[in-house]
C-alpha positions in Angstrom: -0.7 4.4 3.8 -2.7 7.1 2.0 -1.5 8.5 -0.9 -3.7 11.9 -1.1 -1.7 14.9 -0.9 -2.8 17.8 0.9 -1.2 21.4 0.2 -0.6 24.1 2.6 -0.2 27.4 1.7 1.3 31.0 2.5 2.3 32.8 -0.7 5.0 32.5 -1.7 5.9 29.4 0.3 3.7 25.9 0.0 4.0 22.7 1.4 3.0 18.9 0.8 1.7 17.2 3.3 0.7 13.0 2.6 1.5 9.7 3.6 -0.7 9.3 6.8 -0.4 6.4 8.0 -0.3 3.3 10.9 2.1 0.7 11.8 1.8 -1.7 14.5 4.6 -3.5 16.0 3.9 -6.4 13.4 6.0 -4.5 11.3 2.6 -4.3 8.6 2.0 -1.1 7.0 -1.5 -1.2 6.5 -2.8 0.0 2.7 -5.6 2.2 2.2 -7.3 -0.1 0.4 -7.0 -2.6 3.3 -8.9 -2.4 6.3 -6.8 -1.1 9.6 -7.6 -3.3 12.6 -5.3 -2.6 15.5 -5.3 -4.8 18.2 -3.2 -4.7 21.8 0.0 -3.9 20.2 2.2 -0.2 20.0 1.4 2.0 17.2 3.7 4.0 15.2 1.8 7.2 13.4 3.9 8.6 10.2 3.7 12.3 8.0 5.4 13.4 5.3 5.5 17.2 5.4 8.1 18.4 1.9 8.2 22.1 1.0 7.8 22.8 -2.6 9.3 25.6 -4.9 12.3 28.3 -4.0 10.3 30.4 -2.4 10.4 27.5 0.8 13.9 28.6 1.5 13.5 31.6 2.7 11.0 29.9 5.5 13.2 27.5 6.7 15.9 29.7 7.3 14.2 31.0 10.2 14.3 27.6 11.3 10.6 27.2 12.2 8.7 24.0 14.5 7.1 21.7 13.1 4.5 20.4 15.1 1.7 17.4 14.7 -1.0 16.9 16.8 -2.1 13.3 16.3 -5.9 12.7 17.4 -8.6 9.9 16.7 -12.3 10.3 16.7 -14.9 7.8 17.4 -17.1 7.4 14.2 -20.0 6.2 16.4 -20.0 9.1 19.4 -17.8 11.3 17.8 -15.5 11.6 20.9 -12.1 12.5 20.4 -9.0 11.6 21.8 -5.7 13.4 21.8 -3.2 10.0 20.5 0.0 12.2 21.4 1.7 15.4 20.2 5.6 15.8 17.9 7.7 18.8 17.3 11.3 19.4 15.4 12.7 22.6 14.5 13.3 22.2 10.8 16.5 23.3 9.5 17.6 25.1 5.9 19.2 22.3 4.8 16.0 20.0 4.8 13.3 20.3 2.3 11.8 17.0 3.4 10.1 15.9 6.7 8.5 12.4 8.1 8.6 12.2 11.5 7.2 9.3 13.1 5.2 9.2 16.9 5.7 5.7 18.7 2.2 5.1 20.7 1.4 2.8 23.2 -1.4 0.3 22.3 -4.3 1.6 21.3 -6.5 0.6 24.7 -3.8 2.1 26.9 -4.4 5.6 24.3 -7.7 5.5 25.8 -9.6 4.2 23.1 -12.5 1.2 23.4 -13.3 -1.3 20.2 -14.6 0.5 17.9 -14.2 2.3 14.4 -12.4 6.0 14.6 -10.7 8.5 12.0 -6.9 9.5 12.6 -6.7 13.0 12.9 -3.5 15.0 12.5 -3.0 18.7 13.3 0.0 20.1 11.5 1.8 23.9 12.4 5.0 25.0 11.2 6.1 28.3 12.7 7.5 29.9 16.2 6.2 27.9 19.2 5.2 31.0 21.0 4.0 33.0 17.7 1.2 32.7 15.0 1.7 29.8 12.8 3.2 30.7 9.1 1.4 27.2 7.9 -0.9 25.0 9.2 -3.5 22.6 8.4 -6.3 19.3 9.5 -5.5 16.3 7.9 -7.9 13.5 7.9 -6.8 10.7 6.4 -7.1 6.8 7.8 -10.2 5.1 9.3 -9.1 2.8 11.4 -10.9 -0.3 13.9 -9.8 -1.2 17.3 -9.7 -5.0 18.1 -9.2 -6.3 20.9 -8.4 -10.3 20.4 -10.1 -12.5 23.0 -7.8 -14.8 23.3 -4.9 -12.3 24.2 -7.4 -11.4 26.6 -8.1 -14.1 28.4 -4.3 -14.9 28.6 -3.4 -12.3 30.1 -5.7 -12.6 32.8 -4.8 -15.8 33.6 -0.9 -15.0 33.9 -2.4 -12.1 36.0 -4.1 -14.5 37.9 -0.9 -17.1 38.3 1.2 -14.4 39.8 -1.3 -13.6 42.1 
């Protein structure tokens, strides 16, 4: 999980955004200081999003959207992918936000083995309206493995039911 804190901003109101991060069905939070390999397994994507201050009140009693876009980008070709897309209307009551987006394995999202950058796109505001905050947040590298013996299992379970 990354630990660097990003700040968006619209005087008087300003938000924290951090904690970026993966977590494959292994139940393993991956560190930033660790490498993140993902092989054939879901993925579960996670942002904190926590207004800061007073002033944040007055925002969220217009009981905006939140919305992330999650995307990863091939170091190598620097294709992108869109990983899948979250939204919650945020409520007075709650200062604090860390929604999570369940993802299918990463070679059903499209993606081939290689090395990419998770990308998320974060808006708070009206769905239909300008956005009051937003902001990129760039924060994991991650690899896609694919294991060959997974592989060639399941081509030959493919191949016994044939």
């Amino acid at each position: 999980m990354s630990d660097s804190a990003h700040y968006l901003d619209s005087l008087p109101v300003r938000c924290r955004v951090y904690g970026l991060s993966l977590k494959q069905s292994d139940n393993h939070e991956h560190e930033e200081t660790e490498q993140i390999v993902l092989s054939d397994r879901p993925v579960s994507v996670q942002l904190t999003v926590e207004f800061l201050g007073n002033s944040a009140i007055a925002l969220l009693m217009l009981e905006p959207t939140l919305s992330i876009e999650l995307l990863a980008k091939s170091v190598s070709t620097g294709e992108t992918w869109e990983l899948g897309k979250l939204s919650q209307t945020m409520t007075p009551k709650e200062r604090m936000y860390a929604p999570v987006l369940d993802l299918e394995p990463p070679t059903q999202c499209g993606l081939d083995v290689g090395m990419y950058r998770l990308t998320a796109i974060v808006r708070i505001g009206a769905p239909d309206g300008p956005a009051l905050l937003s902001g990129l947040i760039e924060d994991n590298r991650f690899e896609v493995f694919s294991n060959p013996t997974q592989s060639s299992k399941r081509k030959r379970s493919s191949a016994k039911s044939s």
